[in-house]
C-alpha positions, 0 to 999 in steps of 0.5 A: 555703809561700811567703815574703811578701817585702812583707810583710817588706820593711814589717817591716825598714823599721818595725823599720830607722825605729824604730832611727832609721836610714836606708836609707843607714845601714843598707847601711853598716851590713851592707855593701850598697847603698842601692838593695838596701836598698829592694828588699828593703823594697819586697818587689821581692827577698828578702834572703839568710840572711845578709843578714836576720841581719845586718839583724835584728842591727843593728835590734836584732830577732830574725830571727823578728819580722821574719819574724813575718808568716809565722808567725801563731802566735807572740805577736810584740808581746809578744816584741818588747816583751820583748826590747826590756827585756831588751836593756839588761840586764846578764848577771847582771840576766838570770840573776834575771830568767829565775829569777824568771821560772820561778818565777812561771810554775810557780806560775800553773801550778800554781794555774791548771791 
């Protein structure tokens, strides 16, 4: 399988304008230069591992939404949406959350199957 590179370059720059950043900020931010900035945003090169990861963790993204559009199955939006509200959630908050969570899907379940 091939990586669509423009593809992702589209997905980090709408993640990196979101978060209210520049393409100044963001090579900063990882230590990188503007100009690798946008060749990875126009899909002119890839970026390494390690340079997604740190891109996805200061966009606040996972490194799977930005590679969402290599992998069409997974519910990307809704993710998104998910881990934007969780992000500002203290650990505890988490931890009901992810009870009451379970509870819930196990009850769909069993009144749905």
């Amino acid at each position: 399988m091939k990586i669509n590179y423009k593809k992702l370059g589209k997905r980090i720059q709408s993640a990196r304008k979101e978060t209210g950043l520049s393409q100044e900020q963001l090579a900063e931010a990882i230590g990188k230069s503007p100009s690798a900035i946008s060749t990875i945003e126009t899909g002119k090169r890839g970026a390494s591992l390690e340079t997604l990861v740190h891109i996805a963790n200061v966009l606040q993204v996972s490194a799977d939404y930005l590679l969402a559009d290599q992998l069409p199955h997974i519910p990307w939006e809704a993710s998104r949406r998910a881990l934007l509200f969780f992000h500002n959630c203290e650990e505890w908050e988490l931890s009901l959350l992810q009870e009451v969570a379970h509870c819930i899907h196990a009850g769909l379940r069993r009144r749905f199957r």
